[in-house]
C-alpha positions as CSV (number, residue, x, y, z in Angstrom):
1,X,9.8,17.6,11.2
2,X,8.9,14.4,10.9
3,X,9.8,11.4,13.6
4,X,12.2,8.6,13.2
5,X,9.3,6.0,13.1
6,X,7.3,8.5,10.2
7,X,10.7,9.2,8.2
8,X,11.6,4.7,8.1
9,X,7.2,4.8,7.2
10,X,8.3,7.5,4.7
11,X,11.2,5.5,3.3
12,X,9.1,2.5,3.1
13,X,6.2,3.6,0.9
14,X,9.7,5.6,-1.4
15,X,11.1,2.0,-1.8
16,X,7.6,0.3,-3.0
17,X,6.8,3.1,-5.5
18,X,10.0,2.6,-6.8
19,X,9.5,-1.2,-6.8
20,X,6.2,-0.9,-8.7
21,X,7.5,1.5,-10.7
22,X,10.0,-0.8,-11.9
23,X,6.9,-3.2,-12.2
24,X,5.5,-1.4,-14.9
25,X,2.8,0.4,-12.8
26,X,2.1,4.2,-12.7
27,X,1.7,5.4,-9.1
28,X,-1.9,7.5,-9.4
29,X,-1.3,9.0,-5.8
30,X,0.3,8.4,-2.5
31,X,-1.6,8.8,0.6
32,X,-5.0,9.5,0.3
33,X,-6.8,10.0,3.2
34,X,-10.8,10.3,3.6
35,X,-12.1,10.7,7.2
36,X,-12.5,6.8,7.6
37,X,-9.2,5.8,6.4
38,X,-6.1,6.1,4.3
39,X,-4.6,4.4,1.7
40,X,-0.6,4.4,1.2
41,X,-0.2,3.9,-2.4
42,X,-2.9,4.1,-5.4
43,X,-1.1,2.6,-8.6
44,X,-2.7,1.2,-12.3
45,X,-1.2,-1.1,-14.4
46,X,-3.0,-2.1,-18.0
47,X,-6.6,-2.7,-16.3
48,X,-5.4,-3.4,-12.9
49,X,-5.9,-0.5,-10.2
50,X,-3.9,-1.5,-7.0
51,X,-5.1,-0.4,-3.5
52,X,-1.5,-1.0,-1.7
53,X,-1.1,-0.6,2.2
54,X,2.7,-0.1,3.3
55,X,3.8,-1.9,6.5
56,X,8.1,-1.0,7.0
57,X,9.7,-2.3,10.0
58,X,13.3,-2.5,11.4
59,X,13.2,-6.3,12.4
60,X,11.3,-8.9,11.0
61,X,7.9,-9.7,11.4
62,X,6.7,-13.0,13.3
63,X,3.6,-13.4,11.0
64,X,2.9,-10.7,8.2
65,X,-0.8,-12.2,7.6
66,X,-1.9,-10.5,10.9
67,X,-0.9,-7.1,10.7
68,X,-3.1,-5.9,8.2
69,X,-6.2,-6.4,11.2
70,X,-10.0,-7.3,9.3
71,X,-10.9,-3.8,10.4
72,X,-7.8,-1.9,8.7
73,X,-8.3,-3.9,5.9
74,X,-12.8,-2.6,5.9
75,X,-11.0,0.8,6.3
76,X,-8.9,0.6,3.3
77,X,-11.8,-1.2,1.1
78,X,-13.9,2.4,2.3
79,X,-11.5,4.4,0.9
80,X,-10.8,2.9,-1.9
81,X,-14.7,2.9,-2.7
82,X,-14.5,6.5,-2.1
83,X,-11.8,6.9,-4.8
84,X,-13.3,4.7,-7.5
85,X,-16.5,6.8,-6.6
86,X,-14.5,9.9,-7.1
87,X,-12.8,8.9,-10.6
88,X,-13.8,7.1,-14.2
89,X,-11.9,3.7,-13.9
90,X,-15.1,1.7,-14.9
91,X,-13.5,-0.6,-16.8
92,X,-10.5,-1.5,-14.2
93,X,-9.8,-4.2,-12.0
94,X,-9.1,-3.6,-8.5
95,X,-7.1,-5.3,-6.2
96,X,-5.7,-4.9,-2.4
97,X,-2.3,-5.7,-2.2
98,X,0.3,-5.9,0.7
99,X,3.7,-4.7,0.8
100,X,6.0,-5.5,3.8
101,X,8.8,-3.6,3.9
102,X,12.2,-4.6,6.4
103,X,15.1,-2.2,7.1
104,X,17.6,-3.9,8.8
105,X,21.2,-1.8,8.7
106,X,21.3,-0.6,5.2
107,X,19.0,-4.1,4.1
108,X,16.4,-3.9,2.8
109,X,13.9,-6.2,1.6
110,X,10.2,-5.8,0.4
111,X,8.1,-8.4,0.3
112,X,4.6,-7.9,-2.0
113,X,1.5,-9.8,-1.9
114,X,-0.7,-9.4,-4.8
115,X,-4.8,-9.6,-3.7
116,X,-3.5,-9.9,0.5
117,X,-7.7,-9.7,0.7
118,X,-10.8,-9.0,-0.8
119,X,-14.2,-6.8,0.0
């Protein structure tokens, strides 16, 4: 059983599959976890491979910029290492990317931010 705050989490990273889906991207996997971290979404598109971390709220963030902290965001770049490691994309591009997510009533809004940071 999961809680309200994992099932609107849940919900969140539903909505930005979707929305990259619609993009054009295939979604490689969802969730992968390694001991040091986890990464929400793993998606490609032509020679693009997007590391996406899924932030969804019920009210509106003051400043997105500072929830992805500059140690979440070495946790996420260790991860991904350890799937690029772990798979024959040699001739991709990679990329971290954002994706804000706001549930308000049945609103909702997602707002993504190609390259939100680098290694």
């Amino acid at each position: 059983m999961h809680t309200k705050r994992k099932s609107i989490g849940i919900d969140g990273e539903n909505e930005v599959a979707s929305y990259l889906a619609k993009q054009g991207f295939t979604i490689l996997t969802r969730n992968y976890t390694k001991l040091y971290g986890e990464i929400d979404i793993i998606a490609s598109k032509a020679d693009v491979i997007a590391f996406i971390e899924v932030k969804t709220r019920t009210y509106h963030y003051l400043n997105p910029a500072e929830i992805i902290t500059p140690s979440k965001q070495k946790k996420i770049i260790m991860t991904a290492h350890s799937f690029i490691a772990s798979h024959d994309y040699h001739d991709k591009v990679y990329r971290f990317d954002v994706a804000f997510v706001t549930v308000v009533d049945e609103n909702i809004s997602i707002e993504y931010i190609d390259n939100a940071f680098t290694q």
